[in-house]
Every structure is written in C-alpha cells, then in structure tokens.
C-alpha positions as CSV (number, residue, x, y, z in Angstrom):
1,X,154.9,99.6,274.4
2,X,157.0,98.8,276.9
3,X,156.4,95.2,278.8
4,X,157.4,93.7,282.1
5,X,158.2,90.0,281.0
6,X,158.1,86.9,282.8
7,X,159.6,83.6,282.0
8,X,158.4,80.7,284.1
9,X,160.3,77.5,284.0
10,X,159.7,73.8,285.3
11,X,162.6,72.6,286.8
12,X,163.7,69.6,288.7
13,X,166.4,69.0,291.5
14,X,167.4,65.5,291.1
15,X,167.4,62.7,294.4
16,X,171.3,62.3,294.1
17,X,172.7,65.4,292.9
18,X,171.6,68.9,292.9
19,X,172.2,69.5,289.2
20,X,169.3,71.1,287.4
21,X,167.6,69.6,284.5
22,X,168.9,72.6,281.8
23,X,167.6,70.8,278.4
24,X,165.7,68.1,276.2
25,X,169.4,65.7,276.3
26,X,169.1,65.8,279.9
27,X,166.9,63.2,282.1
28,X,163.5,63.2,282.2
29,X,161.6,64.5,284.8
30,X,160.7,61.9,287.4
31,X,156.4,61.6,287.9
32,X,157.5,60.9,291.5
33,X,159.0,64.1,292.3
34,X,157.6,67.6,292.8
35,X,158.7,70.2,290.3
36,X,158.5,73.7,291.6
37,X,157.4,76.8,289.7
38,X,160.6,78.7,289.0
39,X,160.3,82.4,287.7
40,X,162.7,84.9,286.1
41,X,161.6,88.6,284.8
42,X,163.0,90.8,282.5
43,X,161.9,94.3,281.1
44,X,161.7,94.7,277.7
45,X,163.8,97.0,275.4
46,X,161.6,99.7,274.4
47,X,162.3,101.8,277.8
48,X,161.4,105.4,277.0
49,X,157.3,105.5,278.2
50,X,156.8,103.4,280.2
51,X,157.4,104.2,284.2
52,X,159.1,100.9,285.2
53,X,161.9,100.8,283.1
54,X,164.4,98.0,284.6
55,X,165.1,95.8,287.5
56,X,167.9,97.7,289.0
57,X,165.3,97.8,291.8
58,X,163.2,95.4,293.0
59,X,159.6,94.9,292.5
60,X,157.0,93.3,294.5
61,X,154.7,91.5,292.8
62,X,151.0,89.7,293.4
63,X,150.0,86.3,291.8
64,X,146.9,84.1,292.0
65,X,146.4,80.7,292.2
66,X,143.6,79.1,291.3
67,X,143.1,75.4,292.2
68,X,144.9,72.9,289.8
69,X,142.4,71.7,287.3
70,X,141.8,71.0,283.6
71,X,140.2,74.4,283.5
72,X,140.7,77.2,285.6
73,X,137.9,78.3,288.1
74,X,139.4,81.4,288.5
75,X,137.0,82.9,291.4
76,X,138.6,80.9,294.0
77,X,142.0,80.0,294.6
78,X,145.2,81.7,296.6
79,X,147.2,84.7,297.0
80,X,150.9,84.8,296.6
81,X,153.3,87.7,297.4
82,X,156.1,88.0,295.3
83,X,159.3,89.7,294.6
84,X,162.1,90.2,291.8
85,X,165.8,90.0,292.7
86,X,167.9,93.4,291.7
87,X,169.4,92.8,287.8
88,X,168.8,89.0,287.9
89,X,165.3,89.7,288.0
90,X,164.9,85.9,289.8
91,X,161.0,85.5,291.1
92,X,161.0,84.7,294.7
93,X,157.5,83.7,296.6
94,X,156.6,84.5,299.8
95,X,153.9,83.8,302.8
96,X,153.6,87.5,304.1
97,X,153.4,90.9,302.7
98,X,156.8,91.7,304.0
99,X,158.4,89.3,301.4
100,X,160.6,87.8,304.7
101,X,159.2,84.0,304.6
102,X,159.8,82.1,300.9
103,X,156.9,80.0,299.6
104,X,157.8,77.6,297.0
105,X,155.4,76.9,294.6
106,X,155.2,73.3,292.6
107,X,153.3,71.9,289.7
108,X,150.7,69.6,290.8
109,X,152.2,65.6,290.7
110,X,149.2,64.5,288.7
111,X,150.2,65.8,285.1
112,X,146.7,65.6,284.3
113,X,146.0,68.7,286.3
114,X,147.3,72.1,284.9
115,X,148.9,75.0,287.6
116,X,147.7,78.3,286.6
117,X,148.7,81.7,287.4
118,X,147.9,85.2,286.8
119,X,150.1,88.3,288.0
120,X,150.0,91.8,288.5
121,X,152.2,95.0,289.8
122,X,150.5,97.6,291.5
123,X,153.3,100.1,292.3
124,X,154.3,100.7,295.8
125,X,150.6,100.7,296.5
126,X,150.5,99.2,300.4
127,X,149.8,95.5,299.7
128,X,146.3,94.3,300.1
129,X,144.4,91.4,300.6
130,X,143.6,89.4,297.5
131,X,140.3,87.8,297.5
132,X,138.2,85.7,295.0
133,X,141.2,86.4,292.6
134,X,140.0,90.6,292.8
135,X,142.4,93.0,294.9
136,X,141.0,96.5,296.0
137,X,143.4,99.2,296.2
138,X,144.5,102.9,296.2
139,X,146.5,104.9,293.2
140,X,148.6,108.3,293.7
141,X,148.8,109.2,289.9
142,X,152.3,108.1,290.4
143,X,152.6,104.7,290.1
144,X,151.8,102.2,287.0
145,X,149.8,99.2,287.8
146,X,150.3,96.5,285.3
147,X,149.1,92.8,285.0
148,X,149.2,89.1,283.1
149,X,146.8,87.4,281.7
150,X,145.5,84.1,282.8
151,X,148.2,81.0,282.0
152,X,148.7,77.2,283.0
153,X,151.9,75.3,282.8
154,X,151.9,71.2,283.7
155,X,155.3,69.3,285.6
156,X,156.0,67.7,282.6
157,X,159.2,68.4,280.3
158,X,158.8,71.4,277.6
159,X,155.3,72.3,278.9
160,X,155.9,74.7,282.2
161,X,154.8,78.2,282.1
162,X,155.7,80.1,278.9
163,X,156.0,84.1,279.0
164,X,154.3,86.6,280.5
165,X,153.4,89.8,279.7
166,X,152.2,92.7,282.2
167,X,150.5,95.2,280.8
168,X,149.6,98.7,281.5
169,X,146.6,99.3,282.7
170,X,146.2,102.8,283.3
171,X,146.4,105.5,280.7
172,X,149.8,108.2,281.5
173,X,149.5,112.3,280.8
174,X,152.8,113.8,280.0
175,X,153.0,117.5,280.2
176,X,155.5,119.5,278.4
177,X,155.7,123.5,277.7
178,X,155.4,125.5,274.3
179,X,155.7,128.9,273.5
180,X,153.4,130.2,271.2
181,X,154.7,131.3,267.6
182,X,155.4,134.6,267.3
183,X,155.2,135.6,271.3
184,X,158.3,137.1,273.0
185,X,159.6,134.4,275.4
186,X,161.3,136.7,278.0
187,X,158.0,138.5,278.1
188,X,156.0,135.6,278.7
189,X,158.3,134.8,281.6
190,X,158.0,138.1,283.1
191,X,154.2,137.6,283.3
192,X,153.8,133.9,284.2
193,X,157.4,133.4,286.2
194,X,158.4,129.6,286.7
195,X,155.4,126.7,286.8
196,X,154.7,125.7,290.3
197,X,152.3,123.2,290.4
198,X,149.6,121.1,287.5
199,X,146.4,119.6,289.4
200,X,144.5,117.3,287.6
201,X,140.8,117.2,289.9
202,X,138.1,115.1,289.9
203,X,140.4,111.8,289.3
204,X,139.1,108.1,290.6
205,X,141.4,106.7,293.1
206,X,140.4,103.6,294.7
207,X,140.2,100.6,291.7
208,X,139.5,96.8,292.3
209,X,141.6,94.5,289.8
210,X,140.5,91.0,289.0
211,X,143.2,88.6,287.6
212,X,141.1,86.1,285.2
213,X,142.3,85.1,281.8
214,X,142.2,88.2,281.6
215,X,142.3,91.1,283.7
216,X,139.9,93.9,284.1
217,X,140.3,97.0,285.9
218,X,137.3,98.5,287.6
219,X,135.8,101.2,289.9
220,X,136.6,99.6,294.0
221,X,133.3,98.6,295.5
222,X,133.4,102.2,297.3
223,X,134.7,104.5,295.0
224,X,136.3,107.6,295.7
225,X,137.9,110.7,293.7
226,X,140.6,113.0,294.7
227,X,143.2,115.7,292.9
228,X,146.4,114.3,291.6
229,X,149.1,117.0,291.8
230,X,152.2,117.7,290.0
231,X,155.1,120.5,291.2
232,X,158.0,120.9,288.4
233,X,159.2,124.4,289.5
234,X,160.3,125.2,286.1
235,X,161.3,127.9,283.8
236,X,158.5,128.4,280.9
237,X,161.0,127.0,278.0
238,X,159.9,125.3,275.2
239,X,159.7,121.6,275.1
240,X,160.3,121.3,279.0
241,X,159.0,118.2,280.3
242,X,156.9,119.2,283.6
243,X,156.3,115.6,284.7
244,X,153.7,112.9,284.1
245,X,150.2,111.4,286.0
246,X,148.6,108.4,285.3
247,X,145.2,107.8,285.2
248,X,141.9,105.6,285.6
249,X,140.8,104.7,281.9
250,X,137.6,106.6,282.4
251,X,136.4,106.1,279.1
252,X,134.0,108.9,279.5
253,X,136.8,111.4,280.2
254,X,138.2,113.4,277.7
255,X,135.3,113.7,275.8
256,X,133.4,117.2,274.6
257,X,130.8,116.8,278.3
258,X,133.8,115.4,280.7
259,X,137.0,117.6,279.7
260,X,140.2,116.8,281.3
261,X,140.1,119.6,284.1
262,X,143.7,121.1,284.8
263,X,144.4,123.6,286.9
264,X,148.1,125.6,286.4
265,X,149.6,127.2,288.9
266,X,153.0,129.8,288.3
267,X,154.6,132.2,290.4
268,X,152.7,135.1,289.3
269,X,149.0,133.1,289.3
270,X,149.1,131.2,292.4
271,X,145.4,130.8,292.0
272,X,145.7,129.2,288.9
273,X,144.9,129.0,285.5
274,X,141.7,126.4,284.3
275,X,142.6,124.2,281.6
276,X,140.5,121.7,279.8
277,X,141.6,119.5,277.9
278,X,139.6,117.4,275.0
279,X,141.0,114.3,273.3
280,X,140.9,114.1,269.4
281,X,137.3,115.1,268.4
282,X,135.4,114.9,271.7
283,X,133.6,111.8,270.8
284,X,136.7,108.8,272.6
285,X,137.7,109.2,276.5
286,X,141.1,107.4,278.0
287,X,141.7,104.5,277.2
288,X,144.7,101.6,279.1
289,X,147.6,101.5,277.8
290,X,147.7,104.9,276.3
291,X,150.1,107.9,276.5
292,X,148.8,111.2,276.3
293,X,151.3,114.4,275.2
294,X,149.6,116.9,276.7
295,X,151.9,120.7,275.5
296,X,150.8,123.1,277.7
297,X,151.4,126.7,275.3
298,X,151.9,129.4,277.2
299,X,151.6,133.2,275.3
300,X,151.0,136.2,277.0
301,X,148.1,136.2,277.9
302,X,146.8,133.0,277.7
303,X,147.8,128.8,278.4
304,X,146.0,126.7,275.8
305,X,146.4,122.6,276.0
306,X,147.0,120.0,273.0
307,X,146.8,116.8,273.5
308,X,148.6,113.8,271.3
309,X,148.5,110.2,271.7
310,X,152.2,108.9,272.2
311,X,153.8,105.9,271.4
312,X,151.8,103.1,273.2
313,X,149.4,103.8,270.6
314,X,148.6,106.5,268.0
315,X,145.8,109.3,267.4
316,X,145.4,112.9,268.3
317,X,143.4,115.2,270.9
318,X,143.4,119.1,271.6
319,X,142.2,121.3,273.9
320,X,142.2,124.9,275.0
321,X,141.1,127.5,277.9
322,X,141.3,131.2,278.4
C-alpha cells in the first residue's frame, strides 16, 4: 500500500543567530520561546497503485486543529490550508484557500499542553469549509482522498510530531481487457471495434470526512449519486489497461443484491453492453483501501467481468453478464 508520509518536526530559531537546533548535542530549547510546527512530506516507495505517486507536483492539503490540551476535544478546533513544495515536499500553512498568505503554526509555550493535528488530501476537490473537525465535499471517481490519524506533539526536545500516514480511503477499480481462450481475436475486433467508453451508475458522490483520532468517511448530510465515466478509445487487446475509478466504500456494493453495474460502450454497440460485477462470493461489498482488477473478457458474442483484489490487500471476486 502505498502511503503519503509526513514528518513533523519541532524546531527552534535561536534569539542571536538564525541557526536551527538539528540534534540532541545542540542547545536546548528555550521554555521562553515559541517553537513552530515545521512539516516535511514524502511518498513512500511502493508507487505502482496508488494514484498519487510523488511530489513532483504539489499538493494541497487540509489539517485540523483542535485546541491545545492534555486530551484532544476533537469536535472543535481550526482549519488550516496547506501545501507541499515541488520534490522537497516542505509543508507550508496558509490563511486562505488560495495558499497565497503563510500561517505559521507553534507548539503551545506551556509544555504541559499537547498540539494536535489530523490531516487529509482530498484531490483537486474545490476546497471546502472545515467545520467541527468534518469537511463535506464532492468526488469525480478521479481523484484519491486520503487522511491521518489523530496525533499530538509538545515544544519540548525529541517529543514534536512523529510520522504521519495518509491513508486511502476510497476503494479504486482497474479495468483491463481479455480475450477469451480459444476465440479469434481479429474476429472479436471486427464485431466489437475499439472500447469507447466504461460507466460505472448509481455511484455516491458527495462524502463528509471527519478528522478524529481517527478518521471516518461517511455519506455528506445530503447525499447524492451520479455515473462516473471512463473513455480509453482502445483496441480490444489482451491485458490493455482501460483506466481506473475510485469509489465510495459502499459496503453493501458488490454483493449478490447490489452488483457493481457497468455499462460498456464500443464502436459497434454505442448503446452499450450491461455488466455486473460481484466480488468474491457475493456475501462482502467495497471496502477502503482496496484495489479491485476488474478484466473485462471480451469473446464474440459476449463481455463477461472478473474481479480480483490487487495489491492493497488480497481476495478474489467475479462477475459476468450476457
């Protein structure tokens, strides 16, 4: 599984210099002095799932704040816009959704009170308003949304922020073509021609995230549905990668009474072909975090669906329409 990371440091400029304190031999950090929240991300090695795959372009980012306390009260607090630098991926804040006015953020000076934070990427969804640490928003099937749990870090030397982790939180269909065994592929293109389009119907589109200690990813307070649509324009050759959606983790969906409802579209059919598609026995729906290979096998006179778990986690699903 592929993970955005976060590293977030407590640093301190010193009164007469403006070295940085970079380890345990150098000076303490004086109780008088603020210590801002310094950030850095990095992306993780395994890079072939998951849809953010480095920083060569830079990602806005929401945190929240709750107040400094012992324990965090995680229902109220503040929202902070944020942004990682290109490469570096350095953590700037900001006061606006544009990301134009920088916001430093500091530990609070009594060490007795812990800073805590919680983080999450939503894509290039428009940013919204965060409120009561819950953020509504709108999904394209396009674009991951990923977040942290909960953490707390305290001014003192050795005990700032350690990593984060952002998670997915959505679950991703990857479609790829087979031929079936035994059919003549040159005939099978001469019936079908090139596929045009894969619509995935019926698919939720407006979530509401909360950021806690940990975060949960619900229906939005007015929920909607719409049709999430995919155009490859490809030859029908096998193991050609049409593209990829991601989903709501419906939980109910994908099982034998809520199939996953396709409809494939070619040159030849540009009504379309309906395709359900079941995971593993019927009885489990999508779940987060979870990569679905969904083979679309074309013979001819037919397209029949299997799905297979990929490689954020492991298990098998099928499916198959005439």
């Amino acid at each position: 599984m592929k993970k955005l990371m976060i590293s977030m440091l407590a640093m301190a400029a010193m009164v007469s210099c403006t070295n940085e304190i970079e380890g345990p031999d150098q000076p303490q950090v004086n109780q008088n002095e603020p210590v801002e929240i310094k950030l850095n991300a990095g992306v993780g090695t395994i890079t072939t799932k998951a849809p953010v795959n480095d920083l060569a372009t830079p990602l806005n980012i929401l945190f929240w704040r709750p107040a400094d306390a012992t324990e965090a009260a995680w229902g109220t607090g503040s929202s902070l816009f944020a942004k990682t630098a290109a490469t570096s991926g350095v953590i700037t804040f900001y006061t606006d959704a544009g990301r134009t006015t920088e916001a430093k953020q500091y530990y609070n000076a009594d060490a007795t009170k812990k800073s805590w934070l919680a983080g999450c990427y939503l894509g290039t969804a428009t940013d919204p308003t965060m409120q009561n640490g819950v953020v509504e928003f709108t999904i394209d099937g396009q674009n991951d949304v990923m977040a942290t749990d909960g953490a707390s870090g305290i001014k003192t030397d050795g005990n700032g922020f350690s990593d984060f982790t952002f998670n997915h939180q959505l679950s991703k269909l990857k479609f790829t073509v087979a031929i079936k065994e035994g059919d003549d592929a040159d005939k099978i293109k001469e019936v079908f021609g090139k596929v045009t389009e894969i619509a995935i119907s019926e698919q939720n589109t407006d979530l509401k995230l909360t950021l806690a200690a940990t975060p949960s990813l619900a229906l939005a307070t007015t929920p909607k549905t719409g049709q999430f649509t995919i155009t490859p324009s490809l030859d029908i050759t096998a193991a050609a990668e049409l593209g990829n959606v991601l989903l709501y983790p419906d939980n109910a969906l994908g099982k034998t009474g809520k199939p996953i409802k396709l409809v494939v579209k070619t040159e030849n059919n540009t009504t379309g072909i309906n395709v359900d598609v079941i995971i593993g026995d019927g009885s489990t729906g999508l779940a987060k975090n979870t990569l679905y290979n969904v083979t679309l096998t074309f013979s001819s006179s037919t397209i029949s669906a299997t799905a297979v778990l990929g490689t954020w986690s492991e298990g098998t699903g099928a499916g198959e329409v005439k």
